[in-house]
SEBA-343945 format. One record per atom (N, C-alpha, C): atom name; residue in one letter; x, y, z; residue number from 1; chain. Coordinates in Angstrom, 3 decimals, always signed. Example, Ala and Ser with C-alpha at 12.3 -4.5 7.8 and 13.67 -1.06 7.14 Angstrom:
atom, rest, x, y, z, nr, kette
N, A, +13.190, -5.690, +7.800, 1, A
CA, A, +12.300, -4.500, +7.800, 1, A
C, A, +13.200, -3.300, +7.800, 1, A
N, S, +12.850, -2.250, +7.080, 2, A
CA, S, +13.670, -1.060, +7.140, 2, A
C, S, +12.900, +0.030, +7.870, 2, A
! end
This chain:
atom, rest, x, y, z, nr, kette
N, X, +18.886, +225.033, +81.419, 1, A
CA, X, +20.250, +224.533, +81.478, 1, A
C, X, +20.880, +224.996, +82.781, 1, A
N, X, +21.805, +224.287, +83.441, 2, A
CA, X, +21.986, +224.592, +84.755, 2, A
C, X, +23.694, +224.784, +84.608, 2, A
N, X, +24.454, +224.616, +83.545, 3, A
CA, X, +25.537, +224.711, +83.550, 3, A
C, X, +26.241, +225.897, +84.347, 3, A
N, X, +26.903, +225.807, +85.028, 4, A
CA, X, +27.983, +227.025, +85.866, 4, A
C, X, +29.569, +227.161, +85.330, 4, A
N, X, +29.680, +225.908, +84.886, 5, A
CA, X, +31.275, +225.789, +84.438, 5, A
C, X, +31.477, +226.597, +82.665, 5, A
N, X, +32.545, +226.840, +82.416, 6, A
CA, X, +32.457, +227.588, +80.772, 6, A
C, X, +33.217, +226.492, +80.553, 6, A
N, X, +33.100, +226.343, +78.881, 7, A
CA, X, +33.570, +225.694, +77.932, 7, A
C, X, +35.261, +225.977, +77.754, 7, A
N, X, +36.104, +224.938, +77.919, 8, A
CA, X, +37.458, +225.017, +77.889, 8, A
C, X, +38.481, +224.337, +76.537, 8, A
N, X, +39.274, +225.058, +75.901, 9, A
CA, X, +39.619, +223.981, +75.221, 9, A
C, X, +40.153, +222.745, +75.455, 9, A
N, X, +39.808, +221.889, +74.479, 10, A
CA, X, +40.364, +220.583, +74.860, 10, A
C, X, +39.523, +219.803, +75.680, 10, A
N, X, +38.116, +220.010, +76.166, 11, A
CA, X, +36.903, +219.118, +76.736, 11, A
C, X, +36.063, +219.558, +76.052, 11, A
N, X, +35.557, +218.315, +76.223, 12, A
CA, X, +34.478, +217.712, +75.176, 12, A
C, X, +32.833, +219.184, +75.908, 12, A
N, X, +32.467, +219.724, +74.654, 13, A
CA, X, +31.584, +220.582, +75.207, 13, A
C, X, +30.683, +220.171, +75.913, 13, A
N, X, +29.838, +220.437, +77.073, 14, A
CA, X, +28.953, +220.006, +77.386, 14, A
C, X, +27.362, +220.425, +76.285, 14, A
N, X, +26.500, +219.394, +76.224, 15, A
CA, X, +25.526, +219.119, +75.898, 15, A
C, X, +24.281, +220.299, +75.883, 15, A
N, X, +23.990, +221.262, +74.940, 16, A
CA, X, +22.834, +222.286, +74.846, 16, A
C, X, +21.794, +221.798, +73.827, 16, A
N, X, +20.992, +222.625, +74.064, 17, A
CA, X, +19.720, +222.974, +73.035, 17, A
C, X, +18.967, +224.203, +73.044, 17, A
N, X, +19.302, +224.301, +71.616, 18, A
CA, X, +17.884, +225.656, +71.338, 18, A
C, X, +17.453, +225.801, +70.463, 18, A
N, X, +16.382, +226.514, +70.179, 19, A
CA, X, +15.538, +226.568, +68.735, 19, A
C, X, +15.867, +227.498, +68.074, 19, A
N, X, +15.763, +225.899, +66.335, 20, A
CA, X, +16.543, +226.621, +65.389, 20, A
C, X, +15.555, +227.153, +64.822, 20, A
N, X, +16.290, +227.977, +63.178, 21, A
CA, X, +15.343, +228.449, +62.644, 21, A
C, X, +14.810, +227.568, +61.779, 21, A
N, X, +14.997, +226.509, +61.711, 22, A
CA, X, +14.111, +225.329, +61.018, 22, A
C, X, +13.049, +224.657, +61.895, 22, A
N, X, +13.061, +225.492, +62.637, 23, A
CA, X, +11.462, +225.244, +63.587, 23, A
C, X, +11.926, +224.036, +64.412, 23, A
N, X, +12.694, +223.859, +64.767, 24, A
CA, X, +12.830, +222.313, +65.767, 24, A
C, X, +14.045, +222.912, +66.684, 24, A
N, X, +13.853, +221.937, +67.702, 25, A
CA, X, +14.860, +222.323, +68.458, 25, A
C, X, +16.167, +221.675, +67.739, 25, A
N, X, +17.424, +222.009, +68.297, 26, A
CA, X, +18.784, +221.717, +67.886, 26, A
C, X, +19.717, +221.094, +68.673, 26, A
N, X, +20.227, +220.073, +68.952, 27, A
CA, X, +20.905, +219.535, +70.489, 27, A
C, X, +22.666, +219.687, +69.404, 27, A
N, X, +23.293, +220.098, +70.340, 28, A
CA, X, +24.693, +219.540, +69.807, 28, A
C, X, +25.065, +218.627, +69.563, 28, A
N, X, +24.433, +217.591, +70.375, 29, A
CA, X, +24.807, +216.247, +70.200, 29, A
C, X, +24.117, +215.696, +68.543, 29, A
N, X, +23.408, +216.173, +68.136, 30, A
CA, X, +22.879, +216.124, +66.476, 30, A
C, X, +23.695, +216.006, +65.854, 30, A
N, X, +25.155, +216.906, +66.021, 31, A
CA, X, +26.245, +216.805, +64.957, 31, A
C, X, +27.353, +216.237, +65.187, 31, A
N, X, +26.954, +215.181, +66.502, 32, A
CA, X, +28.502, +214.083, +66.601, 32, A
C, X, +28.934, +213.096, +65.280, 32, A
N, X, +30.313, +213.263, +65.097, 33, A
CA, X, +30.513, +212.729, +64.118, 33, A
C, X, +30.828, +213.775, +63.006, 33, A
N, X, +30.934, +215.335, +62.994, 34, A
CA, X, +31.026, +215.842, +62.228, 34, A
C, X, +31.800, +217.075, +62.809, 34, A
N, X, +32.657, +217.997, +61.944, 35, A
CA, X, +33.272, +219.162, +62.617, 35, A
C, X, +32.303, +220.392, +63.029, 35, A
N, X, +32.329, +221.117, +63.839, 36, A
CA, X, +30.656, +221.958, +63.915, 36, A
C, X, +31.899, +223.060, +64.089, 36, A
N, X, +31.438, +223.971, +63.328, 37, A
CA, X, +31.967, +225.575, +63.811, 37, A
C, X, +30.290, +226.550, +64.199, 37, A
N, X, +30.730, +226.771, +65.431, 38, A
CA, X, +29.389, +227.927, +65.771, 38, A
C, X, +30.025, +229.519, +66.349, 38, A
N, X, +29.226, +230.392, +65.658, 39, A
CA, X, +29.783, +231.524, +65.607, 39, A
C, X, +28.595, +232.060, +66.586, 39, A
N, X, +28.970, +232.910, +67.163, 40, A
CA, X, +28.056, +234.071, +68.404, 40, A
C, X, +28.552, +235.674, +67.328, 40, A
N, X, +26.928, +235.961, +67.234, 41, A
CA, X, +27.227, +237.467, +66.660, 41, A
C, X, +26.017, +238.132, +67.375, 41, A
N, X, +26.114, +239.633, +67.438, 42, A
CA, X, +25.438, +240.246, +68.654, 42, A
C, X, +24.064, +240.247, +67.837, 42, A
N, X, +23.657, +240.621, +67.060, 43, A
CA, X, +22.747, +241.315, +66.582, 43, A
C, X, +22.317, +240.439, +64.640, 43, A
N, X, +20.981, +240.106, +64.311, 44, A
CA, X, +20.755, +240.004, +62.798, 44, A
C, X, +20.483, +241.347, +62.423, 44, A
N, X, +20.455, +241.350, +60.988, 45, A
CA, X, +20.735, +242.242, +59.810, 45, A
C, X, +21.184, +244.039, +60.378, 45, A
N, X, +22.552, +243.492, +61.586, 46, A
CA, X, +23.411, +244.687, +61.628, 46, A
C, X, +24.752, +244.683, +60.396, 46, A
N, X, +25.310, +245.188, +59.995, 47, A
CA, X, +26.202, +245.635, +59.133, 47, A
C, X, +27.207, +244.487, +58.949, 47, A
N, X, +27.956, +244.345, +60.320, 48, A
CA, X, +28.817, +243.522, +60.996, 48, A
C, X, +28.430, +242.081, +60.721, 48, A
N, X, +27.559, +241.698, +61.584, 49, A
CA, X, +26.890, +240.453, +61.166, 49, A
C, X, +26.502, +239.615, +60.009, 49, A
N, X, +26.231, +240.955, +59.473, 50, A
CA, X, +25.532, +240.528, +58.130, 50, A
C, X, +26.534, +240.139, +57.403, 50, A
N, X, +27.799, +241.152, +57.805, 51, A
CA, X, +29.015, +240.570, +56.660, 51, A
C, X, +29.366, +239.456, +57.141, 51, A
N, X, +29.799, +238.960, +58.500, 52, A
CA, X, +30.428, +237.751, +58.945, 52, A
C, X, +29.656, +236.676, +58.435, 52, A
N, X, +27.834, +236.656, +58.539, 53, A
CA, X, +26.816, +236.103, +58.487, 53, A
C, X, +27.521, +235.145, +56.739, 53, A
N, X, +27.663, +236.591, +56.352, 54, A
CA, X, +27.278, +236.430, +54.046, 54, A
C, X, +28.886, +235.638, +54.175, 54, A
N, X, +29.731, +235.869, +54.856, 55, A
CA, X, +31.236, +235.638, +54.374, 55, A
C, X, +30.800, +233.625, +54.732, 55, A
N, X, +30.285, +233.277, +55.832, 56, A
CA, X, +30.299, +231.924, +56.237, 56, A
C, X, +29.300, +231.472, +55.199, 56, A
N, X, +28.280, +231.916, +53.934, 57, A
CA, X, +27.699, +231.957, +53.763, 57, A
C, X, +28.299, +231.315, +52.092, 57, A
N, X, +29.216, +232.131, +51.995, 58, A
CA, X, +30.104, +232.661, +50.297, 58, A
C, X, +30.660, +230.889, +50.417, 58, A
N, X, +31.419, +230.690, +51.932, 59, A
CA, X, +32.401, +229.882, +52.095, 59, A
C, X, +31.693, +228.354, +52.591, 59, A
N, X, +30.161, +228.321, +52.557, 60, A
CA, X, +29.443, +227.125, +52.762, 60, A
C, X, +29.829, +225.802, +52.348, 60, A
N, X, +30.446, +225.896, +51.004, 61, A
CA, X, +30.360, +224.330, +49.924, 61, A
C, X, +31.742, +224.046, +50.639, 61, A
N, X, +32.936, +225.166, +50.738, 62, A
CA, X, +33.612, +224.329, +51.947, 62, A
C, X, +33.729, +223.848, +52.548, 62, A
N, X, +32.968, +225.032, +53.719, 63, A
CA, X, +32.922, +224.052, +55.417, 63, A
C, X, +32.368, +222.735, +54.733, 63, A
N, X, +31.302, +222.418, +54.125, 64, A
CA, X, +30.944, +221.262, +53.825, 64, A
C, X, +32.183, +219.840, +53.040, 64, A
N, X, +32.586, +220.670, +52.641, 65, A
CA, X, +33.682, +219.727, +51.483, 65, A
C, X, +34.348, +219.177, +52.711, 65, A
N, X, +34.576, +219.525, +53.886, 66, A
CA, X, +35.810, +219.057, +54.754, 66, A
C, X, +34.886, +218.929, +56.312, 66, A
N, X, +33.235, +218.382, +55.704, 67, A
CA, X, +32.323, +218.022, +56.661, 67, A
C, X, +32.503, +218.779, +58.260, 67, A
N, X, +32.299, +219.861, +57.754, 68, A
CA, X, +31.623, +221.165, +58.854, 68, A
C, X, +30.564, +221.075, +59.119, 68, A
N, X, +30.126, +221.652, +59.765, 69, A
CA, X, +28.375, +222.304, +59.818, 69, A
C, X, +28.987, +223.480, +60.550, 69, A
N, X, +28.113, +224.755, +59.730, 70, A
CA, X, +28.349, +226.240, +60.522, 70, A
C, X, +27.000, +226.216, +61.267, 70, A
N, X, +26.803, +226.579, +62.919, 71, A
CA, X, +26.157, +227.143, +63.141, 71, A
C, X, +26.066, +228.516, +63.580, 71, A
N, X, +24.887, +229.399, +63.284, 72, A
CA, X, +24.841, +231.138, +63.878, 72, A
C, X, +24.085, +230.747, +65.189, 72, A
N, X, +24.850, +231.401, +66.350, 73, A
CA, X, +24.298, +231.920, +67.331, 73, A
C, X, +23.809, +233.280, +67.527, 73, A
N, X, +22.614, +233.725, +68.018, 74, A
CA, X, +22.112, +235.236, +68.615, 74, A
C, X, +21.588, +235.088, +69.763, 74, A
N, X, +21.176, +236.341, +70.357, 75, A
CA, X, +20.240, +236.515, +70.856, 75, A
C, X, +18.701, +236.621, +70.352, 75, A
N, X, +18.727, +236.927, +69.137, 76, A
CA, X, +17.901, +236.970, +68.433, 76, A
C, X, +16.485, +235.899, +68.547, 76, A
N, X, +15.189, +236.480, +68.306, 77, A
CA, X, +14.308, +235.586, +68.619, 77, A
C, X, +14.095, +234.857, +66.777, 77, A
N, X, +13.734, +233.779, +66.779, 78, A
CA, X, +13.680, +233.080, +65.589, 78, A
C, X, +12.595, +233.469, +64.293, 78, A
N, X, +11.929, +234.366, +64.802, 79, A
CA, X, +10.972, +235.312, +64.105, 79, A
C, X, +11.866, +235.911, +63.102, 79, A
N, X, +13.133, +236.552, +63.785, 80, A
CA, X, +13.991, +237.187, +63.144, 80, A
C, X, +15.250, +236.211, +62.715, 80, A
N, X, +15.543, +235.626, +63.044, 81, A
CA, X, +16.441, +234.729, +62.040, 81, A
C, X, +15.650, +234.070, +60.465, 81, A
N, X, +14.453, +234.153, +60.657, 82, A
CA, X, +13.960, +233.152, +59.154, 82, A
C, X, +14.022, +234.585, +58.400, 82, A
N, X, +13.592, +235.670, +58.707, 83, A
CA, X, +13.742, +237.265, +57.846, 83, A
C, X, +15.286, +237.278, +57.630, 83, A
N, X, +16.411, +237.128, +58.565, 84, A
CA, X, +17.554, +237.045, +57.557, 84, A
C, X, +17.899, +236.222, +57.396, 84, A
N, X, +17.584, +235.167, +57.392, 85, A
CA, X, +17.828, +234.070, +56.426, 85, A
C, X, +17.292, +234.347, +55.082, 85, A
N, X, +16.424, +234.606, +54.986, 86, A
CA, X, +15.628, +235.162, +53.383, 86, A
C, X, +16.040, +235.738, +53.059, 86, A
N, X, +15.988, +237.377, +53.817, 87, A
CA, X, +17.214, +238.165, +53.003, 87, A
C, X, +18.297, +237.838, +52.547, 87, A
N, X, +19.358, +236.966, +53.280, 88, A
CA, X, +20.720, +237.236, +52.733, 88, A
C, X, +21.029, +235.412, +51.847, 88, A
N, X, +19.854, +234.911, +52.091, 89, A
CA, X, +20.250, +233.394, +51.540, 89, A
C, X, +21.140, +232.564, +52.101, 89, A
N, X, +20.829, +232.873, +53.792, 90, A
CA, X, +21.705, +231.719, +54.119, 90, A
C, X, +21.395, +230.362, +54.393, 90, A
N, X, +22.450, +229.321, +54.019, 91, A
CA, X, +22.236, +227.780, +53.828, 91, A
C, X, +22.402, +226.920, +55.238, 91, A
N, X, +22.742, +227.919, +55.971, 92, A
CA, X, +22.827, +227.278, +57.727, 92, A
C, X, +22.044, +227.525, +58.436, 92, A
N, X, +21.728, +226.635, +59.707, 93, A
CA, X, +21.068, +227.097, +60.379, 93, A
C, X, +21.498, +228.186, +61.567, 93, A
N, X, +20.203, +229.216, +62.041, 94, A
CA, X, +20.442, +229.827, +63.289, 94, A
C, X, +20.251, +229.309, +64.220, 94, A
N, X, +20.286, +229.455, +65.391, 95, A
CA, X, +19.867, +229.219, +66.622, 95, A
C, X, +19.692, +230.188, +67.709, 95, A
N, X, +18.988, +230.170, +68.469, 96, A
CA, X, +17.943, +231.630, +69.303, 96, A
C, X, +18.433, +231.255, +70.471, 96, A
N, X, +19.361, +232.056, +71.541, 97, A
CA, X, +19.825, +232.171, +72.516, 97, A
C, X, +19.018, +233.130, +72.981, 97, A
N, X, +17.708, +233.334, +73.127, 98, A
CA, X, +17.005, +234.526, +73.982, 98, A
C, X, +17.277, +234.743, +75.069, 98, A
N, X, +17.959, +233.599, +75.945, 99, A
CA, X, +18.294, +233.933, +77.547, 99, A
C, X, +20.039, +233.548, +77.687, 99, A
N, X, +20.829, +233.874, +76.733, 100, A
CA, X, +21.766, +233.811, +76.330, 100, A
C, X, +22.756, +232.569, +77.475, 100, A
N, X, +21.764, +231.486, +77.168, 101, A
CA, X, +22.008, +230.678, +78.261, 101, A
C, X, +23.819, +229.847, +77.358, 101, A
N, X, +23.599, +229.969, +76.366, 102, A
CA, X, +24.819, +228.788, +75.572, 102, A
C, X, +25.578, +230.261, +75.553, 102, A
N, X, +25.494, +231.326, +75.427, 103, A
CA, X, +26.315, +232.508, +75.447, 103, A
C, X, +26.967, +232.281, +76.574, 103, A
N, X, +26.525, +232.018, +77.450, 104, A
CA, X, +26.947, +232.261, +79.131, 104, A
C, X, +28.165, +230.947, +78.983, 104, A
N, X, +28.215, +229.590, +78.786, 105, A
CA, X, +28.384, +228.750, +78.613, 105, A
C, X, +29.661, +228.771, +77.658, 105, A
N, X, +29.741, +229.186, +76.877, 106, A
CA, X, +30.773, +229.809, +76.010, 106, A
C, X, +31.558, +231.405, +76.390, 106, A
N, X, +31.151, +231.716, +77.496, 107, A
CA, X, +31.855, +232.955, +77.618, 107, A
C, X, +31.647, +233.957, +76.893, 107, A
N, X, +30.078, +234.187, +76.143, 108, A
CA, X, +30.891, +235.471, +75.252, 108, A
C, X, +29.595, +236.795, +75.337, 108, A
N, X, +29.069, +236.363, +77.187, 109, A
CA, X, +27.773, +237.448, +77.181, 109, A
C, X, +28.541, +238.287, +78.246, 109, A
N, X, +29.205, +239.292, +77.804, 110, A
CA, X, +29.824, +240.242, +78.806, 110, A
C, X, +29.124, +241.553, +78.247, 110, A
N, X, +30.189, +242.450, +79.285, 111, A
CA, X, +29.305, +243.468, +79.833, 111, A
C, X, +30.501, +244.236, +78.330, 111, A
N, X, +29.849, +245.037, +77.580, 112, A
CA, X, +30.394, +245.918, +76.852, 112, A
C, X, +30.176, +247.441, +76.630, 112, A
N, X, +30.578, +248.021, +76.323, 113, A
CA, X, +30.280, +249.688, +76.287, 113, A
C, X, +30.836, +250.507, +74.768, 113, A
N, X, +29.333, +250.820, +74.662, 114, A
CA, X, +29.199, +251.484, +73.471, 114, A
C, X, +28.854, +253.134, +73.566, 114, A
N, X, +29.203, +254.152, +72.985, 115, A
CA, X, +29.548, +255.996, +73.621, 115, A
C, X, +29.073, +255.620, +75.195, 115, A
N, X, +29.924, +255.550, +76.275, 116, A
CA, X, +29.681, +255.801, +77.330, 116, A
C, X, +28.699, +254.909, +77.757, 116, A
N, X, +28.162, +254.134, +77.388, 117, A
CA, X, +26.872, +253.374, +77.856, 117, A
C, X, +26.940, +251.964, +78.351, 117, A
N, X, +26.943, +251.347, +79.224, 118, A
CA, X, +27.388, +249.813, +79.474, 118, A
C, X, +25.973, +248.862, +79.435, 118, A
N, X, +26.083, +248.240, +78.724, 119, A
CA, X, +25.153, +246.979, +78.764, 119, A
C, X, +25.916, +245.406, +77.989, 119, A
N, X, +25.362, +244.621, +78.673, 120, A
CA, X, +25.678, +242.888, +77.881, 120, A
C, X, +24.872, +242.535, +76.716, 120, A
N, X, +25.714, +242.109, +76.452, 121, A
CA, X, +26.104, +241.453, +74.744, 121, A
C, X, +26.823, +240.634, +74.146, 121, A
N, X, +26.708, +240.071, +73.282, 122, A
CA, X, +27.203, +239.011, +72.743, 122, A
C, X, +28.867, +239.742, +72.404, 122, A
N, X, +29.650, +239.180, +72.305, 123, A
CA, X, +30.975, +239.130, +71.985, 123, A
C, X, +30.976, +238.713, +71.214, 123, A
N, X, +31.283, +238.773, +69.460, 124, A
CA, X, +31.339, +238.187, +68.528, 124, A
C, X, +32.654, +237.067, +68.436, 124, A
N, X, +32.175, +236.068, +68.693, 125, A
CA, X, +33.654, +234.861, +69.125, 125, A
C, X, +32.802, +233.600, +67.870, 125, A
N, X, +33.813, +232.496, +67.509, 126, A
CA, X, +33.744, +231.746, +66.920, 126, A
C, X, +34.253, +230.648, +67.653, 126, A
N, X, +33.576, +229.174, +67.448, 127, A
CA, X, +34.457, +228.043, +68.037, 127, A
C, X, +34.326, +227.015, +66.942, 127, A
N, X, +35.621, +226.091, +67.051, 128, A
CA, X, +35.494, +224.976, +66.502, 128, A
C, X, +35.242, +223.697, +67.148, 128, A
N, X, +34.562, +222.799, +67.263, 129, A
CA, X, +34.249, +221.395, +68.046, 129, A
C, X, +34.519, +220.213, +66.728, 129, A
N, X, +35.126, +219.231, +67.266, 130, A
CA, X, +35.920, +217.936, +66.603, 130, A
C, X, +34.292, +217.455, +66.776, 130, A
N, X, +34.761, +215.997, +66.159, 131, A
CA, X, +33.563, +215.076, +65.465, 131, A
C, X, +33.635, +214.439, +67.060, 131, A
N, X, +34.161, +214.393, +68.084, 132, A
CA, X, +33.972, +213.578, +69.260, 132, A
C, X, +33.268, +214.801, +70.157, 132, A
N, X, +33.117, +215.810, +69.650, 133, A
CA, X, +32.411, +216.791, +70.617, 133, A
C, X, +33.018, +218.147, +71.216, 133, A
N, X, +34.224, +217.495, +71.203, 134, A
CA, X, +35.706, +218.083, +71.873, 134, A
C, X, +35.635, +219.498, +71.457, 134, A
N, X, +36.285, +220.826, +71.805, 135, A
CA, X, +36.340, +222.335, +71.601, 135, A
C, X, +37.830, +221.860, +71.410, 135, A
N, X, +38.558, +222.738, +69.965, 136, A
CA, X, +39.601, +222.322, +69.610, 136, A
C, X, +40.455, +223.888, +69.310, 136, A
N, X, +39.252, +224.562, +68.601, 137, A
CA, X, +39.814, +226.010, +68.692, 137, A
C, X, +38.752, +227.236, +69.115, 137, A
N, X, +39.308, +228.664, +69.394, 138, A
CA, X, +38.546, +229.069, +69.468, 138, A
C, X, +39.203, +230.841, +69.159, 138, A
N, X, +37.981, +231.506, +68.706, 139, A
CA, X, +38.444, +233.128, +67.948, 139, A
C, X, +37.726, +233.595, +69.007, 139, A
N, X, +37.810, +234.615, +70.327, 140, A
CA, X, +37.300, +235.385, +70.880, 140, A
C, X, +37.493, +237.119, +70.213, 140, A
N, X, +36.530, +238.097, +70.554, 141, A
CA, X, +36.633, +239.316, +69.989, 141, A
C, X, +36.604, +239.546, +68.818, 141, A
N, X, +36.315, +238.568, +68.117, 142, A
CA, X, +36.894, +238.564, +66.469, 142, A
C, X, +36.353, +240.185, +65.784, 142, A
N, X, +37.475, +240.051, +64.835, 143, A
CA, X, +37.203, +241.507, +63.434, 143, A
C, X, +36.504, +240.387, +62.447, 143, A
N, X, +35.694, +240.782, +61.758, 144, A
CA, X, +34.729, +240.222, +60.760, 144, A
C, X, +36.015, +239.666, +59.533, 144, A
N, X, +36.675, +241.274, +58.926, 145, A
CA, X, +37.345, +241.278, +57.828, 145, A
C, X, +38.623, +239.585, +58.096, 145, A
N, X, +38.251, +238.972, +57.196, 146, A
CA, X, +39.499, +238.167, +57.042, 146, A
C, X, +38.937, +236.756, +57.802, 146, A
N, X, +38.324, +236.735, +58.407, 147, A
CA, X, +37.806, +235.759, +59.791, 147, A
C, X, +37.286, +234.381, +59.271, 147, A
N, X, +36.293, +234.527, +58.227, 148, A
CA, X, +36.003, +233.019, +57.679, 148, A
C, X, +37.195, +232.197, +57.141, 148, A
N, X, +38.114, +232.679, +56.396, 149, A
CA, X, +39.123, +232.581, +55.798, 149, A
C, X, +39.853, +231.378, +56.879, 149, A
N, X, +40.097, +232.125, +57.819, 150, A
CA, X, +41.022, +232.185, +59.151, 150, A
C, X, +40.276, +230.538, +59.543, 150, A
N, X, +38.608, +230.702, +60.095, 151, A
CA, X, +37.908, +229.204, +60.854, 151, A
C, X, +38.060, +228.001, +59.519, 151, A
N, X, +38.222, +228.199, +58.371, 152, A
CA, X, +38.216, +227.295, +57.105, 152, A
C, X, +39.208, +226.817, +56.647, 152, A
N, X, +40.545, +227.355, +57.581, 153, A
CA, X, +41.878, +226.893, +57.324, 153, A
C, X, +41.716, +226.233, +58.190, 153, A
N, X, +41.354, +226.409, +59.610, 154, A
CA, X, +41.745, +225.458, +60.560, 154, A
C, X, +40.591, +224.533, +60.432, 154, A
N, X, +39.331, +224.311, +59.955, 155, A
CA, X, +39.198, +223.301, +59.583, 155, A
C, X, +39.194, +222.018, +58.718, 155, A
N, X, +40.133, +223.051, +57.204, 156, A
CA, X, +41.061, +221.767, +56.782, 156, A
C, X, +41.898, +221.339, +57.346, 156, A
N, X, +42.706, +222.253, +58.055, 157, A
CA, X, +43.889, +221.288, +58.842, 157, A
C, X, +43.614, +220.088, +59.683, 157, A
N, X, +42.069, +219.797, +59.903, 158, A
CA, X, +41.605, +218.813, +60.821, 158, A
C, X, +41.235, +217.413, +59.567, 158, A
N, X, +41.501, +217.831, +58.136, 159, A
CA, X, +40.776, +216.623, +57.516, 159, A
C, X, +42.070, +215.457, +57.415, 159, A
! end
């Protein structure tokens, strides 16, 4: 992917792909015509994740009722997304940013610091994209607690 520009609200996202954990690749353009919320979380079966992961998870028959599709973004290689997918029973798909190329693209592979230590990482951010493609909202930094709640209101407000 050669993209340089980041994703803005209010334009239509530009066009990615990466492999899901249903063994095929995944284009965005797959879900025109439908509301897509995709979430960026740093890490599978960390604490954090796992809760944000289980909460989009609890709140599935929703996003669906008001024609969502959740996708999970990581870094994660897809080896490890089908292990938590099993573990925790989730009904969405992942998708494997190994060169955190759609991270970059979305803004959310910065440099962070954990006791004194600096390295890049995912920013746990959420976006919403309209059925024309369009980026309509978006949660940067997000706290886990309360957060699905929060992307499932604003995507009834779109029905």
């Amino acid at each position: 992917m050669t993209q340089s520009t980041q994703v803005e609200l209010g334009q239509v996202t530009p066009e990615f792909t990466l492999p899901a954990s249903t063994g095929q690749e995944v284009k965005l353009s797959d879900y025109r015509g439908k509301k897509v919320v995709i979430y960026f979380y740093p890490k599978d079966m960390t604490p954090g994740c796992t809760q944000e992961s289980c909460d989009f998870r609890d709140y599935h028959g929703d996003f669906e009722k008001y024609g969502a599709v959740v996708l999970g973004i990581s870094p994660d290689p897809i080896k490890s997304h089908t292990k938590f997918i099993e573990k925790h029973s989730l009904p969405f798909t992942l998708l494997s940013d190994t060169e955190h190329e759609v991270a970059d693209l979305f803004g959310v592979w910065q440099l962070k610091k954990m006791y004194g230590r600096e390295y890049y990482g995912i920013v746990r951010s959420t976006f919403l994209i309209d059925e024309e493609g369009k980026l309509i909202k978006e949660w940067r930094s997000v706290k886990v607690k309360g957060h699905t709640n929060e992307v499932l209101e604003a995507v009834r407000e779109l029905v």
